[in-house]
C-alpha positions as CSV (number, residue, x, y, z in Angstrom):
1,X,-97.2,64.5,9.9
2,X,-98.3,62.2,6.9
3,X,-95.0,63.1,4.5
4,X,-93.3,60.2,6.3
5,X,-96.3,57.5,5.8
6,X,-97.1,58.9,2.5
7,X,-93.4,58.1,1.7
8,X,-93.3,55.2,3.4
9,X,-96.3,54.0,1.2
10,X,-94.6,55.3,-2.3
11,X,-91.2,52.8,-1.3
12,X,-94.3,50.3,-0.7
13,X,-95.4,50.9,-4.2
14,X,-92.1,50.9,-6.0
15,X,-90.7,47.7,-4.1
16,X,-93.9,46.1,-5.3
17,X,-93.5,47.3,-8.7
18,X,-89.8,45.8,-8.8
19,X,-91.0,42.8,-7.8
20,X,-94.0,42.3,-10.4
21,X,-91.2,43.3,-12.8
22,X,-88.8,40.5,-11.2
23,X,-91.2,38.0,-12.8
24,X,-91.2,38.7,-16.3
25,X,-88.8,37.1,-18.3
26,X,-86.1,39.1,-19.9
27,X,-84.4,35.6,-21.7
28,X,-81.8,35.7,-18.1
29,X,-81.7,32.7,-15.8
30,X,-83.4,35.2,-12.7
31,X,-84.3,32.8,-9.5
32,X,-87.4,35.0,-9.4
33,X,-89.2,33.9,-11.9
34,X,-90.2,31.2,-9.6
35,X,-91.2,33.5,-6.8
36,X,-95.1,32.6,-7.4
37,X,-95.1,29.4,-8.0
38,X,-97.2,27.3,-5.3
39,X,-96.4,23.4,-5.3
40,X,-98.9,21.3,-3.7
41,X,-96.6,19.6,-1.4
42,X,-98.9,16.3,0.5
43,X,-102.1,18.2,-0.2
44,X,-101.0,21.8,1.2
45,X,-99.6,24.7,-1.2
46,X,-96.3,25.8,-0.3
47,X,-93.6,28.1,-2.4
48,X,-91.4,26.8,-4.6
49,X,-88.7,28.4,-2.4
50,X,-89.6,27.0,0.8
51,X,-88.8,22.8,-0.8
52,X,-85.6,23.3,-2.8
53,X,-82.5,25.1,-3.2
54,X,-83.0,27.2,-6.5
55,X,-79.3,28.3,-8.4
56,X,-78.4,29.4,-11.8
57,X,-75.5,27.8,-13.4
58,X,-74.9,29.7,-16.0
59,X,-77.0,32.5,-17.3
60,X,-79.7,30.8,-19.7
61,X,-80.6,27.6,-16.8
62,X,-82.2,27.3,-13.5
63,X,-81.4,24.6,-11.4
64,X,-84.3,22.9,-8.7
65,X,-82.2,21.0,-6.4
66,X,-85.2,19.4,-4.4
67,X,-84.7,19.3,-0.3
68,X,-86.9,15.9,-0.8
69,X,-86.2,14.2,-3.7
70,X,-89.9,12.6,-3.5
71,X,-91.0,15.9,-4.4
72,X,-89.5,16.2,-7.8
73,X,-92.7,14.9,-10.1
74,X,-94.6,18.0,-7.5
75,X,-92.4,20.8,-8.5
76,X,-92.3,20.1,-12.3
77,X,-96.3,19.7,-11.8
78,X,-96.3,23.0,-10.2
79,X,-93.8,24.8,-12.8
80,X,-96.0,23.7,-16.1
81,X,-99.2,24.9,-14.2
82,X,-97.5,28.5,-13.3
83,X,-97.6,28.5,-17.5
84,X,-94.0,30.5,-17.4
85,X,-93.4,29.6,-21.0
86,X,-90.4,27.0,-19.5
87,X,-90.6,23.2,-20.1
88,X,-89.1,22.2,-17.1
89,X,-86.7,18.8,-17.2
90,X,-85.9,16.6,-14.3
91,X,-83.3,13.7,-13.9
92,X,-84.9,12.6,-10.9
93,X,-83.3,14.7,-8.6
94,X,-83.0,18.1,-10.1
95,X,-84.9,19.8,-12.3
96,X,-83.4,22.0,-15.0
97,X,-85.1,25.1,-16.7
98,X,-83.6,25.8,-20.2
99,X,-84.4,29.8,-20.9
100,X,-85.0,30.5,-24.4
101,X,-84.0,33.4,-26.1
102,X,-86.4,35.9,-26.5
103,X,-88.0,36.6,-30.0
104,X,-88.4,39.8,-30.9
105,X,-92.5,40.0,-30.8
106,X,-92.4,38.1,-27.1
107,X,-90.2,41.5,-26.5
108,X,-92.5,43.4,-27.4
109,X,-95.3,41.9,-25.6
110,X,-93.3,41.7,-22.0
111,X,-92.7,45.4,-22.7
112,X,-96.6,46.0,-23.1
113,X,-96.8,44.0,-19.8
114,X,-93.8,45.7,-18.0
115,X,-95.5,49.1,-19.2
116,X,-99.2,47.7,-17.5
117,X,-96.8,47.2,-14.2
118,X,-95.6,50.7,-14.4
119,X,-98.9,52.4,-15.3
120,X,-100.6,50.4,-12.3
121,X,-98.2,51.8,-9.9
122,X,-98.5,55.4,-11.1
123,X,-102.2,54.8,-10.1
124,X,-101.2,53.7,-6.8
125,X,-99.2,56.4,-6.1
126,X,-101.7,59.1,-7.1
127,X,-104.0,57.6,-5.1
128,X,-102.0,58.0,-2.7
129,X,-102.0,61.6,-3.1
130,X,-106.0,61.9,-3.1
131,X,-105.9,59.9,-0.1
132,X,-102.9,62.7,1.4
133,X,-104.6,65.5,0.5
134,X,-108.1,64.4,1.9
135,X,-106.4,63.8,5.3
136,X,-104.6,67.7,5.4
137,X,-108.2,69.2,4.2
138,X,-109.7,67.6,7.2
139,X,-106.6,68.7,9.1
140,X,-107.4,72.5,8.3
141,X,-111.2,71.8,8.5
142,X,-110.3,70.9,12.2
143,X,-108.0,73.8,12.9
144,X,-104.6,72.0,13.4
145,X,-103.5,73.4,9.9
146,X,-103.6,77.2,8.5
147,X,-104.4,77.8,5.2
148,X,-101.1,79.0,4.4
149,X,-100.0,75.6,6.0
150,X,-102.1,73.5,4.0
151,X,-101.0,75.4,0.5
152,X,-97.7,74.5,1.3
153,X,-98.2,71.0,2.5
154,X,-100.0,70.0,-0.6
155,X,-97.4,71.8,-2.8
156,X,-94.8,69.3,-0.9
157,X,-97.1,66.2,-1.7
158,X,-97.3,67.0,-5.4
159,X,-93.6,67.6,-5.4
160,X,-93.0,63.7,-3.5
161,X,-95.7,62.6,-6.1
162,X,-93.7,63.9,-8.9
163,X,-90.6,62.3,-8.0
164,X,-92.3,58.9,-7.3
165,X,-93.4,59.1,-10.6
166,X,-89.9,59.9,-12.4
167,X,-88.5,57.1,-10.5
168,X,-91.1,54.6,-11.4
169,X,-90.7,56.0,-14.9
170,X,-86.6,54.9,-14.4
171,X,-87.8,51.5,-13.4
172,X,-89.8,50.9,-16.3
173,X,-87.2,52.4,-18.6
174,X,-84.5,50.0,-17.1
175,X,-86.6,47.0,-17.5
176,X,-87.4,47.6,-20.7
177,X,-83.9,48.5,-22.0
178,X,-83.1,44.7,-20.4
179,X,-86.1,43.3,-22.4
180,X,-85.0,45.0,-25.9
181,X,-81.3,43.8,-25.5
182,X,-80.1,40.7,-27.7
């Protein structure tokens, strides 16, 4: 009854894990490093994403190709307020994002942050099981589950939980074997 949700709820937690970890810079061109940056387009916040084209011509620059070119001096307002550690420069009807390369200590602080992202969504997750394992106690209280039923049940959560965990521990891993590499 609530294995599906509770792993429904886990991919929830993982897919947002992946994309906090989209936005931290590993010294790659990624088009999702913009993902959360608002532009105040004629007085109403809209993504990035939603007023320009965004490409990557070769793997250290982002290219802003601007649907309305009156919107350049907007977007560049909007990337140096995001505060993405990218000057952003504009020709007047792109905008270009240089990426530099990484220095070693700026590694090691996006792993610290990447690690942060990875610790939050173990919390999640095991919350997840409190919250699992509340619902099948109440479950038994109201007779629709035998003891032996219940042991076994919460034996399956922790199992799911475990896993969760291992693959979130993959993530991280990954994302920090990207960050380290020169």
């Amino acid at each position: 009854m609530a294995k599906k949700s509770l792993e429904e709820r886990i991919e929830g937690a993982k897919n947002f894990l992946k994309d906090n970890l989209n936005t931290v810079r590993a010294g790659r061109a990624n088009p999702a490093l913009l993902d959360r940056i608002m532009v105040n387009y004629y007085g109403t916040p809209t993504p990035l994403k939603a007023l320009a084209n965004i490409s990557v011509p070769d793997p250290r620059t982002l290219m802003i190709s601007p649907f309305d070119p009156k919107s350049v001096g907007d977007i560049e307002r909007a990337i140096l307020e995001a505060n993405i550690g990218i000057n952003p420069t504009n020709d007047g009807k792109v905008i270009r994002l240089a990426i530099p390369q990484l220095t070693e200590e700026r590694r090691k602080e996006l792993t610290k942050v990447v690690k942060n992202y990875g610790e939050d969504a173990k919390v999640a997750v095991r919350n997840l099981r409190r919250d699992t394992n509340d619902e099948l106690k109440k479950a038994e209280k109201a007779g629709e589950l035998t003891e032996d039923d219940l042991k076994k049940e919460l034996e399956d959560t922790q199992k799911t939980i475990e896993k969760a965990i291992k693959d979130i521990d993959a993530i991280i891993a990954d994302k920090e074997k990207e960050l380290m590499e020169v």
